[in-house]
TIMIFI-316536 format. One line per field, with one value per residue (C-alpha): residue number from 1; residue in one letter; x, y, z. Coordinates in nm, 3 decimals, decimal comma. Example, Ala and Ser with C-alpha at 12.3 -4.5 7.8 and 13.67 -1.06 7.14 Angstrom:
<pts>
nr 1  2 $
rest a  s $
c1 1,230  1,367 $
c2 -0,450  -0,106 $
c3 0,780  0,714 $
</pts>
This chain:
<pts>
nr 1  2  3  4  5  6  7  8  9  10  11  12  13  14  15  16  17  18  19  20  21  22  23  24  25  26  27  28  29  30  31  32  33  34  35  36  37  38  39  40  41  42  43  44  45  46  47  48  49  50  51  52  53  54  55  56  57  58  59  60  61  62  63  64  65  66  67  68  69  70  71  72  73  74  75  76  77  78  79  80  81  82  83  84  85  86  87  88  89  90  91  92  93  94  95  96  97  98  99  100  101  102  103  104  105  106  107  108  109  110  111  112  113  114  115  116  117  118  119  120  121  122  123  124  125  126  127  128  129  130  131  132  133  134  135  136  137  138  139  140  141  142  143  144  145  146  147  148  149  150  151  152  153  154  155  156  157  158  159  160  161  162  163  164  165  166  167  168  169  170  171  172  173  174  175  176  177  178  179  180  181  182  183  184  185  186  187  188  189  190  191  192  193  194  195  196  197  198  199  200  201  202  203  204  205  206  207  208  209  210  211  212  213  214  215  216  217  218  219  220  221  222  223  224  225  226  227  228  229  230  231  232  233  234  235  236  237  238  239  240  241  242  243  244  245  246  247  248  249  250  251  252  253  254  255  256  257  258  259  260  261  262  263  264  265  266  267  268  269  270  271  272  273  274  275  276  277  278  279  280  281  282  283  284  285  286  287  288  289  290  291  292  293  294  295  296  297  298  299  300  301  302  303  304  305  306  307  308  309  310  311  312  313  314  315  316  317  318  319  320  321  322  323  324  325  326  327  328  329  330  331  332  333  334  335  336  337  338  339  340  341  342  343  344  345  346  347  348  349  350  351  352  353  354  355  356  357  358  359  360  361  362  363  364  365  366  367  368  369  370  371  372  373  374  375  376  377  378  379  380  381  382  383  384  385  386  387  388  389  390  391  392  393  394  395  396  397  398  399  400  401  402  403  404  405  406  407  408  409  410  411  412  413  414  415  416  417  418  419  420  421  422  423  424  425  426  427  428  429  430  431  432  433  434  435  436  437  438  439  440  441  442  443  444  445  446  447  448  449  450  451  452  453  454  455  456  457  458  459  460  461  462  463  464  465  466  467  468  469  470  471  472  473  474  475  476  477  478  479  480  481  482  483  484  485  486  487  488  489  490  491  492  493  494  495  496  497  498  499  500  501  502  503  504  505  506  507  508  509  510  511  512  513  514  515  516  517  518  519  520  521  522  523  524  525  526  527  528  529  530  531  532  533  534  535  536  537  538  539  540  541  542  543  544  545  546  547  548  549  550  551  552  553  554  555  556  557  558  559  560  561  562  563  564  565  566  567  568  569  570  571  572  573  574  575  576  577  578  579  580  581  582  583  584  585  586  587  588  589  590  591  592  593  594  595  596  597  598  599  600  601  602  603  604  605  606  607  608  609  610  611  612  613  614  615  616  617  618  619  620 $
rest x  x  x  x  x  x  x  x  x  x  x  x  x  x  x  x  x  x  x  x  x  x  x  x  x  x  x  x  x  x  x  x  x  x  x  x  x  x  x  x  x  x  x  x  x  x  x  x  x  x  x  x  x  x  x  x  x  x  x  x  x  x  x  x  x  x  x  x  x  x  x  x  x  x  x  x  x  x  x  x  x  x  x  x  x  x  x  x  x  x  x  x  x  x  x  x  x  x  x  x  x  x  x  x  x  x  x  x  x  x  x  x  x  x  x  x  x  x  x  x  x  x  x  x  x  x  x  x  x  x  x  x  x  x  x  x  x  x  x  x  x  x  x  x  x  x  x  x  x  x  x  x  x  x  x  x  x  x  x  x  x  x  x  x  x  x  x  x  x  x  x  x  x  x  x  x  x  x  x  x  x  x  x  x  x  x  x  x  x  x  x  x  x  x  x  x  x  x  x  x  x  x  x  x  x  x  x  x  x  x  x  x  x  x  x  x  x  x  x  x  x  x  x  x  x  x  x  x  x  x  x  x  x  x  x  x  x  x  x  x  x  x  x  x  x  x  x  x  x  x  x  x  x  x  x  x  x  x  x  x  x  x  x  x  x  x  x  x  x  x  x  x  x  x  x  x  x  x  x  x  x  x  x  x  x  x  x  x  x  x  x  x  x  x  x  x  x  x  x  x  x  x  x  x  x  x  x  x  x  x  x  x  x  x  x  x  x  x  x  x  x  x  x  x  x  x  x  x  x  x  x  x  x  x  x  x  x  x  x  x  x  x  x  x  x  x  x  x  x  x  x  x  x  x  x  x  x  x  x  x  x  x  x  x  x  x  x  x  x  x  x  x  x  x  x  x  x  x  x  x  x  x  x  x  x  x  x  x  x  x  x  x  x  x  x  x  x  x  x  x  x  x  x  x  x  x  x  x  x  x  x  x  x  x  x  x  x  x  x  x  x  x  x  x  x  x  x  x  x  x  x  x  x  x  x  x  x  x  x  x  x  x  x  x  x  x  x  x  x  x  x  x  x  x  x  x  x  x  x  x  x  x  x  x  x  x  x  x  x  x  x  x  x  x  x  x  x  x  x  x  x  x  x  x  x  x  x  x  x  x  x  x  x  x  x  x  x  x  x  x  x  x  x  x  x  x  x  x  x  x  x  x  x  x  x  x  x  x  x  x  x  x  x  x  x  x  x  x  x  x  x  x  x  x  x  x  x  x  x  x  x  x  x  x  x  x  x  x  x  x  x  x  x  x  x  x  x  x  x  x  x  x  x  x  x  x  x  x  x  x  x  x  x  x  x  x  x  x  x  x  x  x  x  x  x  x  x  x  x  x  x  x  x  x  x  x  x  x  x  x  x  x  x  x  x  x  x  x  x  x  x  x  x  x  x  x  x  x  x  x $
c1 9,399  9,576  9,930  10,018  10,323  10,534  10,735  10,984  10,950  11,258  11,366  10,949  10,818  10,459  10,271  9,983  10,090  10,276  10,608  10,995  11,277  11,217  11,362  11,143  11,046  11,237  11,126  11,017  10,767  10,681  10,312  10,224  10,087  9,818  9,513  9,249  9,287  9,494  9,775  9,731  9,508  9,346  9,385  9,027  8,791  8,675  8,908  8,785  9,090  9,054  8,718  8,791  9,041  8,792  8,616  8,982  9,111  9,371  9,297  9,641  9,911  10,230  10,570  10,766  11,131  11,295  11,581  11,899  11,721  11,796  11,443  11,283  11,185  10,848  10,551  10,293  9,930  9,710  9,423  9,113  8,814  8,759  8,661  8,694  8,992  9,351  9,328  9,682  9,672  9,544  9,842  10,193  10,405  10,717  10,494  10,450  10,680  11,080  11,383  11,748  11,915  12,212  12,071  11,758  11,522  11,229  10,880  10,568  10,240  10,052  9,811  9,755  9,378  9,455  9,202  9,375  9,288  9,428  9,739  9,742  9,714  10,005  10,263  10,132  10,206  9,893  9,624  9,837  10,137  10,280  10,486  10,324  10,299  10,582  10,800  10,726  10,819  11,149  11,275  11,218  11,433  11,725  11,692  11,676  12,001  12,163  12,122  11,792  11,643  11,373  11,267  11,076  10,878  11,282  11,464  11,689  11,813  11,773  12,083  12,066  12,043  12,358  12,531  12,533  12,714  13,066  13,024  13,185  13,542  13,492  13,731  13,431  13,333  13,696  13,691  13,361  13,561  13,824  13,640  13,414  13,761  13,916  13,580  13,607  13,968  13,928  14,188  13,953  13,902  14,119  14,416  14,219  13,870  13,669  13,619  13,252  12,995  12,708  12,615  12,231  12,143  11,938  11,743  11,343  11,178  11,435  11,721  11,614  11,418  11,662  11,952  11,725  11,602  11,954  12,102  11,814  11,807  12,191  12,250  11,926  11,683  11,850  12,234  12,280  12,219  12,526  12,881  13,120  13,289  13,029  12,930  13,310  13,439  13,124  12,931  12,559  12,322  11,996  11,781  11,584  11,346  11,069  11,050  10,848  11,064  11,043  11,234  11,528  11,480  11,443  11,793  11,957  11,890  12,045  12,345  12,678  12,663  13,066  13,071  12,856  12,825  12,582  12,506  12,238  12,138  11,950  12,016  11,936  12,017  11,631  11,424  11,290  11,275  11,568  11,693  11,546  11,709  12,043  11,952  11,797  12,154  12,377  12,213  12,275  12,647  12,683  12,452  12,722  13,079  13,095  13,182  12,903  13,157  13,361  13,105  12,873  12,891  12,703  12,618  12,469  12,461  12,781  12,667  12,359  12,286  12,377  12,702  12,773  12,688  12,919  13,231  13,189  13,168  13,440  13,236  13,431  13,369  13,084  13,016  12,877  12,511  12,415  12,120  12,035  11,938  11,601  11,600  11,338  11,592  11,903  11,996  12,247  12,431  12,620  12,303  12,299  12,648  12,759  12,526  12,612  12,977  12,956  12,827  13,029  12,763  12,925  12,812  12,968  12,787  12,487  12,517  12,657  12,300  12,103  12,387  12,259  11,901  11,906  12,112  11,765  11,578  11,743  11,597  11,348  11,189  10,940  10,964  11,354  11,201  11,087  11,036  10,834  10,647  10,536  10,479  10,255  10,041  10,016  9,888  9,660  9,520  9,450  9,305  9,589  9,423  9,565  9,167  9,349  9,564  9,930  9,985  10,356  10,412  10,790  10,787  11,118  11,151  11,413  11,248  10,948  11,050  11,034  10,650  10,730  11,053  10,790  10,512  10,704  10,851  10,550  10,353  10,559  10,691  10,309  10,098  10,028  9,755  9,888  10,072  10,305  10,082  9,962  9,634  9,443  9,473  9,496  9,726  9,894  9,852  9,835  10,075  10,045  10,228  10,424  10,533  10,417  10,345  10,222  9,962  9,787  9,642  9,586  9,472  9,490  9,153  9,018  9,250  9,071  8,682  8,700  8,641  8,846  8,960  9,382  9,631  9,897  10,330  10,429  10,833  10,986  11,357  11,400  11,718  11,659  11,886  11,881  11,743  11,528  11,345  11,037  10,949  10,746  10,972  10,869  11,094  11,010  11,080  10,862  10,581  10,662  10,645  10,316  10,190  10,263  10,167  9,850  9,768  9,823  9,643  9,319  9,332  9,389  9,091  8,844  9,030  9,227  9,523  9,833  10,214  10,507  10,888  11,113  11,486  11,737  11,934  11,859  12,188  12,289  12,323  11,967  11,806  11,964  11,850  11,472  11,558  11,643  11,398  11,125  11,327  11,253  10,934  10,804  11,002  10,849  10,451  10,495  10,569  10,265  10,038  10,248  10,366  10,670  10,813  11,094  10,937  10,707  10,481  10,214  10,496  10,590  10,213  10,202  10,555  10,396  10,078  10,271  10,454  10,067  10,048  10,386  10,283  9,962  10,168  10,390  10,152  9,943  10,271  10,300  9,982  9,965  10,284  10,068  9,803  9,965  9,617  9,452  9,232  8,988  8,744  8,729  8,991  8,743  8,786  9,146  9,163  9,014  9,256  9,532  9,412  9,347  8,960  8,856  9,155  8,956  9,020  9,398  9,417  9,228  9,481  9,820  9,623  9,577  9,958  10,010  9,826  9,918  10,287  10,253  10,377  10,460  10,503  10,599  10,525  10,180  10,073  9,756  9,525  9,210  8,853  8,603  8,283  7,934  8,022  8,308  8,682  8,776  9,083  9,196  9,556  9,722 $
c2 6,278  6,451  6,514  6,862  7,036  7,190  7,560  7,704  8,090  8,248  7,909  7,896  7,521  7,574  7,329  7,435  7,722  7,903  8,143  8,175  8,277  8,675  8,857  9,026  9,352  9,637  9,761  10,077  9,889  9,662  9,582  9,493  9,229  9,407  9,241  9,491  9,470  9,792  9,697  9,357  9,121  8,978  8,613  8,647  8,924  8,870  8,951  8,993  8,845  8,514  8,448  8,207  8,024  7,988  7,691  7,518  7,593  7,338  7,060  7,000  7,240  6,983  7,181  6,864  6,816  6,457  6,482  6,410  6,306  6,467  6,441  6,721  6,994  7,173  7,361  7,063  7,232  6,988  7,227  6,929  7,151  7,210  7,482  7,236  7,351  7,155  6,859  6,836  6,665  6,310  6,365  6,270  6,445  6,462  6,594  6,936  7,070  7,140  6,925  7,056  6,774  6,938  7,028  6,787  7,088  7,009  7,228  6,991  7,234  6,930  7,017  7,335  7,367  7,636  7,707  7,596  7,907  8,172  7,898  7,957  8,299  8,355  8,107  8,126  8,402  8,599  8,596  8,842  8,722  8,940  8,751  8,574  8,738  8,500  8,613  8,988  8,962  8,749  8,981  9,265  9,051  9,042  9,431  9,428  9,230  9,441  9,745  9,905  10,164  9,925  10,153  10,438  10,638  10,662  10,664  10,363  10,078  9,727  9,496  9,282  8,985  9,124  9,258  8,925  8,779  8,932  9,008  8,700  8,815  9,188  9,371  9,461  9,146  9,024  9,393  9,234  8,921  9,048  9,316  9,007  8,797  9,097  9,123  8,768  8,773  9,118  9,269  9,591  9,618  9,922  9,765  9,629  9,596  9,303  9,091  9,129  8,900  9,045  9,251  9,444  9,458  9,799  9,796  9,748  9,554  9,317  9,525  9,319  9,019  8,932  8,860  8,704  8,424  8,358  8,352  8,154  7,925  7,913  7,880  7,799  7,992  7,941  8,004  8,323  8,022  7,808  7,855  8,081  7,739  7,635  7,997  7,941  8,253  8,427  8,703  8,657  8,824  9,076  9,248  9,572  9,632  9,859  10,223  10,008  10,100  9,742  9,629  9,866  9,773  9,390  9,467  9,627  9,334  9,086  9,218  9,432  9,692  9,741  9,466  9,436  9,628  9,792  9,739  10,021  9,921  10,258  10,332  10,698  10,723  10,900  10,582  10,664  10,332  10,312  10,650  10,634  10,281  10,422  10,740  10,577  10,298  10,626  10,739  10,463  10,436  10,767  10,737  10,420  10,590  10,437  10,577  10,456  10,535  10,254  10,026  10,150  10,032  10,132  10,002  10,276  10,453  10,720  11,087  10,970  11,117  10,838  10,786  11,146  11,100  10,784  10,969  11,240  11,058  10,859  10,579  10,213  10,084  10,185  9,959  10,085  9,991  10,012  10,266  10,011  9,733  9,774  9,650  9,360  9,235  9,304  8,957  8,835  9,166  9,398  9,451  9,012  8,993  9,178  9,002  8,642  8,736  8,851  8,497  8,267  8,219  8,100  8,355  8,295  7,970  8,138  8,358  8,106  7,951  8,218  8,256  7,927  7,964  8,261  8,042  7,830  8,137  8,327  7,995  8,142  7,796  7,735  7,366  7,475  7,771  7,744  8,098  8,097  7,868  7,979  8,306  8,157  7,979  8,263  8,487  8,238  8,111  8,441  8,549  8,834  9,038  8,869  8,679  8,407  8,452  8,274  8,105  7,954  7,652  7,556  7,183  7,305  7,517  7,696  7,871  7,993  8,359  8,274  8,328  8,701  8,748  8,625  8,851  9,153  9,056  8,941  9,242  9,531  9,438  9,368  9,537  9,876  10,128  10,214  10,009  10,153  10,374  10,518  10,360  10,271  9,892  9,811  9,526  9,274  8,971  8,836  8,633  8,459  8,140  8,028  7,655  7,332  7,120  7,373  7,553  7,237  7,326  7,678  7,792  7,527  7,425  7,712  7,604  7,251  7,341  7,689  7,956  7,791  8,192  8,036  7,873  7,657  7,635  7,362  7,350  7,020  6,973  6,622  6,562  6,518  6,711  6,418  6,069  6,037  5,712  5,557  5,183  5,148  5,242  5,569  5,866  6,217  6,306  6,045  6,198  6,577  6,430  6,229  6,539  6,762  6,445  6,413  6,738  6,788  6,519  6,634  6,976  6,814  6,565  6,881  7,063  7,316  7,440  7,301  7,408  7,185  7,247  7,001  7,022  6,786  6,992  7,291  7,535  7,858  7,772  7,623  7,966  8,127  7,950  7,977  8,359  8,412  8,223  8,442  8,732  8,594  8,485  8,862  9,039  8,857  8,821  9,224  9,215  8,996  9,270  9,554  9,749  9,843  9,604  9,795  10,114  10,172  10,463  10,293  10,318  10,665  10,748  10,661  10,826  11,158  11,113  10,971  11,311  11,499  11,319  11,434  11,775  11,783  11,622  11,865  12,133  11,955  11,916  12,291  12,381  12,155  12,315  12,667  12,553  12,589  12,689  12,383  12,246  11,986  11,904  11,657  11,600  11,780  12,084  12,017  11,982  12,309  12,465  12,403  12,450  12,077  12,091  11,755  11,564  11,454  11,097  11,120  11,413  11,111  10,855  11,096  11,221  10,856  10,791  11,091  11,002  10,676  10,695  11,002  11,244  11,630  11,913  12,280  12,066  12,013  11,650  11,476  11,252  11,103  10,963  10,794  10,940  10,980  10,727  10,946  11,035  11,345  11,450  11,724  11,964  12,045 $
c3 6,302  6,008  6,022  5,944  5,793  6,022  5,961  6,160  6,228  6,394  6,647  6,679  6,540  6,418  6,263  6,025  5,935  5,704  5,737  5,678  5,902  5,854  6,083  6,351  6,353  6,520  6,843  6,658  6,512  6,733  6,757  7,141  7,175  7,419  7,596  7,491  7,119  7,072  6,841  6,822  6,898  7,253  7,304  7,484  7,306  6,934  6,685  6,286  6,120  6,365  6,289  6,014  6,247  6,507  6,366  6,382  6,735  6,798  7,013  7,170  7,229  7,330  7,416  7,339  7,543  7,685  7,898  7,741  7,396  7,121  6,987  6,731  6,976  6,883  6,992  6,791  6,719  6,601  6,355  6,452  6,554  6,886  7,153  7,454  7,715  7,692  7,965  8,008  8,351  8,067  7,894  7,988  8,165  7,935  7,669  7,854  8,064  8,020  8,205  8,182  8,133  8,330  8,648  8,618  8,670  8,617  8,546  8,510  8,340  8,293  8,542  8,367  8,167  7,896  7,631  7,287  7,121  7,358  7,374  7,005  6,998  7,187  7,025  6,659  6,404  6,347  6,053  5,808  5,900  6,228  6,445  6,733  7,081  7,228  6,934  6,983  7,333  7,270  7,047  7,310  7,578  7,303  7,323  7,673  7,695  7,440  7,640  7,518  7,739  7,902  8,175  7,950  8,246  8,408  8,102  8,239  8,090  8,284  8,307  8,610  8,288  8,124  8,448  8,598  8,278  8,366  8,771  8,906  8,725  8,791  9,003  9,257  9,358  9,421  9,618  9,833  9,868  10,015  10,262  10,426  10,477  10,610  10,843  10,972  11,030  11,220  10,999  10,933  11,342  11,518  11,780  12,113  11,953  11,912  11,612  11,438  11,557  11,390  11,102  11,068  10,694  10,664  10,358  10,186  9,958  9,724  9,925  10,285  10,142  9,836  10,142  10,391  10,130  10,015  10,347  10,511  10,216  10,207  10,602  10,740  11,002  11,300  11,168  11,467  11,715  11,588  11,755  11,614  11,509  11,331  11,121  11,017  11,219  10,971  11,125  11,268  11,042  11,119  10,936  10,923  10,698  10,817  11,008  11,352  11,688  11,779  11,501  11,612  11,988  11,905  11,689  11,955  12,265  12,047  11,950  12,085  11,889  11,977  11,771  11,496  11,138  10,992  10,644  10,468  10,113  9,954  9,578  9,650  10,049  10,043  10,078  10,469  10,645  10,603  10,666  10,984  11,116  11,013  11,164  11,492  11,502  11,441  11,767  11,963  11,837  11,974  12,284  12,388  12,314  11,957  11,650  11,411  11,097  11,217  11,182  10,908  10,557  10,225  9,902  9,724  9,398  9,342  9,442  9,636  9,953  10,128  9,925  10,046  10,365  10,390  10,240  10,473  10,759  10,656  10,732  10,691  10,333  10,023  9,767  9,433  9,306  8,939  8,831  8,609  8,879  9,080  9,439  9,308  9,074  9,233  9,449  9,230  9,179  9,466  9,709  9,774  9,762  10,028  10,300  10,135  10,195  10,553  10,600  10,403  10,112  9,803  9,601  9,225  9,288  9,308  9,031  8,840  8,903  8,794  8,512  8,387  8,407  8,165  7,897  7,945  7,916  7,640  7,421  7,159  7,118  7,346  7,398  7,557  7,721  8,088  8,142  7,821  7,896  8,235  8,089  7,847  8,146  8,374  8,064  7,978  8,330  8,408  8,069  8,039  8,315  8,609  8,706  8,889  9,199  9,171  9,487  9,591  9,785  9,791  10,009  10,217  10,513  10,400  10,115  10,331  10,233  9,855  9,877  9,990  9,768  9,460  9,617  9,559  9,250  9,054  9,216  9,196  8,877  8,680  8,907  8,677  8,599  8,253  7,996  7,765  7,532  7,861  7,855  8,198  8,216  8,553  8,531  8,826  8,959  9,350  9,483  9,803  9,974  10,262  10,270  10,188  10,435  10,691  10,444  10,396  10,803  10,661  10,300  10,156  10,234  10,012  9,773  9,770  9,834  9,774  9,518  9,161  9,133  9,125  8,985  9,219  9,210  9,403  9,448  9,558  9,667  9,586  9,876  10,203  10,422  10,665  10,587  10,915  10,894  11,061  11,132  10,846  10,628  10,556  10,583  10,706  10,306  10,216  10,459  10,281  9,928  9,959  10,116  9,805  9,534  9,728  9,762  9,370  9,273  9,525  9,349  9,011  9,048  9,097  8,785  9,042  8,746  8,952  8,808  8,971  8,967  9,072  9,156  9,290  9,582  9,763  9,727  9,660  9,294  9,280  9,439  9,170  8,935  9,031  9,098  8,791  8,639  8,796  8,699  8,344  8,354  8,481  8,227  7,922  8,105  8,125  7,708  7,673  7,827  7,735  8,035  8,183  8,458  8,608  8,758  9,049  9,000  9,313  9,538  9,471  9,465  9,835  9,933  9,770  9,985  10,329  10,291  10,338  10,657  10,800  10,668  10,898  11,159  11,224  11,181  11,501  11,695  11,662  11,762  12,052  12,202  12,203  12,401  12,710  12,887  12,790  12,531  12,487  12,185  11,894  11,601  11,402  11,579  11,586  11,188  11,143  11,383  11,221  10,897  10,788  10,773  10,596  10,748  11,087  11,014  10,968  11,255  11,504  11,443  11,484  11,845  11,948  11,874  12,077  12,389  12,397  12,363  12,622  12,408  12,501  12,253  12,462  12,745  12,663  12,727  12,519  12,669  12,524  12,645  12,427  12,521  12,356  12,043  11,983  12,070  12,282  12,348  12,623  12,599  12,883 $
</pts>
């Protein structure tokens, strides 16, 4: 095997090709590094200035890194001809893959099969010289970082990288410090009242999921059972995180609302599920004698409708939230910090955790670059269009919500109709998982003798949280390790692309660590395939068209309450009466809510019958 010169291009070790240390180019002129060919070239569709290079796809791509060596760190491509795809689960393990020799994180992609030439493509500067893909997109994160608007379709910049860098010694979170000791020391409570036992976080999406992982990865599922001893005088915590009744009445027979909080996270104070718990809580406040402004609390944008609402009501505290954070991204910033106070989370250790993952991340090598490197295998696995399904399977019952937390992070983040030029690209990528363990009696079985349409995370938390042993010498963490190692090695022997991470502990540090490493590896995938990350035109796509159902909705409530002398006929006739023709199907489903929650409107009741293969429904 010849032994090739190696070049260095911007912190990126290349070997067979040439290049200097140019800088790289402004974001001006930038040249995406796009999937369908348009303004640069896709690692997967024929490209004219590649053909030459075809003949010489690399036959190993090795992102080299020992812990605690200080060994030559490159990205090795070895120019032998070949169009076979990269076996990494034959080579070894310290040969591809990252440690930190601080933390002992590790990320094993040696079960990974990547195709050497879209690997190349990716890490390698291109035919007439451009910078490579991977380079393109580091040098957007440096803008990012530096405060470049990021956020085009909103105009926003995106800091929750750069905010997190000086939050620990800011003035607010000492203020959030402060507010959750004066909470559990009942220093905030009026003469005679009774200390707070609970608090209900009201929020959606990263606003509700961001604070349930940390808190039940921090404090465990069942921390409302402990004694107040044992929370450490620290509230109970609930969540809401939907507009469903039952969550509210669920809410409400657990706790004493006389002596509970309520927390509502809403960057605008116009997101409607959760509007509507704080609206339907206020109620109950008021419906027992209470004051809901003693108990309510806000973390909100300044001059939002809710941060209105709040100072006119006097309500007991607001907290300010950064237009520049998303919900999605927003744990380790004011919306995770609250909750994690309220219940005795250390939460500078957290941050600190995701503080030093993105030192790993900001690494433009790739051999020091986790998030890179993931980046690079998800783009590749799933040919840049997202063809495989991720699928997360943390081995620890405490991060059972990570699945979700990733689901909406990954998904809401990538999953996009146009890319930056405005082109239709329909970009995303599915993410499903609950725990390991467990899913082995579920999906995993498709997983193993299924459709090969996926690519695997298994997370491992190497310390047991209590060393129960068995008489053959087996402990229960023996049992859940041999049941992740041989469930990686079944999908490895039938060439199933496996990815493994691997830390020591599970603690708040640690989550913030893979949080942020996430964070990372989303933010650079969405440069690969150039589209913008941090907005959510889908979501706003189905407020617009959720509003055209309360529209007809109200219209039928009306015209129920005038048919005092009776009525009875089909939603199709009911459609055209109120001047909805063509909305039978949506007008059926809001008359079957009515009848079966025995609704009046004018005193007009709604029943239904289904009769003749269809539904009828009768006014009076």
């Amino acid at each position: 095997m010849p032994v090739m010169r190696q070049s260095r291009v911007d912190g990126w070790a290349v070997d067979g090709q040439s290049g200097g240390s140019g800088s790289l180019p402004r974001v001006s002129e930038r040249r995406p590094p796009t999937v369908d060919g348009s303004g640069g070239a896709s690692p997967y569709s024929p490209d004219p200035r590649r053909e030459a290079m075809e003949g010489e796809a690399p036959r190993a791509v090795q992102a080299i890194l020992r812990s605690g060596q200080d060994e030559s760190r490159a990205l090795n491509i070895n120019s032998q001809q070949s169009t076979e795809t990269i076996n990494m689960t034959t080579a070894p393990k310290t040969k591809f893959g990252f440690v930190d020799p601080k933390t002992r994180f590790t990320l094993d992609l040696s079960g990974m099969r990547l195709p050497p030439a879209a690997v190349a493509r990716l890490v390698q500067p291109t035919a007439d010289g451009q910078p490579a893909p991977i380079q393109r997109a580091h040098a957007e994160m440096q803008q990012l970082e530096a405060g470049a608007i990021k956020n085009p379709d909103e105009n926003r910049k995106v800091t929750h990288f750069s905010d997190r860098l000086t939050y620990v010694d800011s003035e607010l979170f000492r203020d959030v410090q402060a507010f959750a000791e004066q909470v559990r020391g009942n220093a905030l409570a009026p003469a005679g009242r009774p200390p707070v036992e609970a608090v209900i976080v009201n929020g959606i999406g990263g606003s509700a999921l961001g604070p349930q992982l940390l808190q039940w990865a921090v404090n465990g599922p069942y921390w409302n059972e402990l004694s107040v001893q044992a929370r450490r005088g620290y509230a109970k915590m609930y969540f809401l995180d939907n507009t469903d009744a039952s969550g509210v009445a669920d809410v409400e027979a657990a706790v004493d609302l006389a002596r509970a909080l309520v927390l509502t996270i809403s960057k605008s104070g116009g997101t409607q599920e959760t509007l509507n718990n704080m609206l339907a809580l206020g109620r109950s406040y008021q419906a027992k004698g209470l004051n809901f402004a003693d108990h309510a609390v806000a973390i909100t944008m300044p001059g939002s409708k809710l941060d209105k609402e709040a100072r006119e009501k006097n309500w007991l505290k607001i907290f300010p939230m950064a237009d520049s954070i998303g919900g999605r991204t927003s744990e380790t910033n004011i919306v995770g910090h609250v909750p994690a106070a309220l219940a005795g989370i250390d939460f500078a250790h957290f941050v600190n955790g995701a503080r030093h993952m993105d030192e790993l991340t900001r690494a433009a090598d790739i051999a020091q670059n986790p998030a890179y490197q993931l980046a690079v295998a998800w783009h590749v696995a799933g040919k840049g269009r997202g063809d495989r399904n991720m699928v997360i399977v943390p081995y620890s019952d405490r991060l059972v919500l990570l699945g979700k937390y990733l689901q909406q992070l990954v998904m809401e983040s990538l999953g996009k109709e146009l890319d930056l030029d405005g082109k239709v690209v329909h970009q995303g990528l599915n993410v499903f998982g609950n725990k390991g363990g467990t899913d082995a009696h579920a999906y995993i079985q498709q997983l193993n003798d299924g459709r090969d349409d996926f690519f695997v995370t298994f997370i491992e938390i190497l310390k047991d949280t209590r060393q129960i042993a068995f008489a053959e010498g087996l402990s229960m963490g023996d049992y859940l390790h041999a049941f992740k190692d041989g469930l990686a090695n079944a999908l490895r022997r039938k060439h199933r692309q496996v990815i493994e991470v691997v830390t020591e502990d599970l603690d708040a540090f640690t989550l913030g660590m893979l949080i942020a490493l996430y964070e990372r590896v989303v933010a650079v995938y969405a440069e690969l395939i150039h589209i913008n990350a941090f907005h959510q035109p889908g979501v706003q796509a189905y407020k617009l068209a959720s509003k055209e159902i309360n529209d007809i909705n109200l219209k039928l409530q009306h015209w129920i309450a005038t048919q005092k002398g009776g009525w009875s006929g089909s939603a199709k006739q009911a459609a055209k009466a109120i001047g909805a023709p063509g909305s039978e199907r949506e007008v059926t489903g809001m008359l079957a809510k009515f009848a079966v929650n025995a609704r009046r409107y004018g005193g007009v009741a709604i029943t239904r019958q289904f009769c003749g293969g269809a539904w009828r429904f009768n006014l009076g």
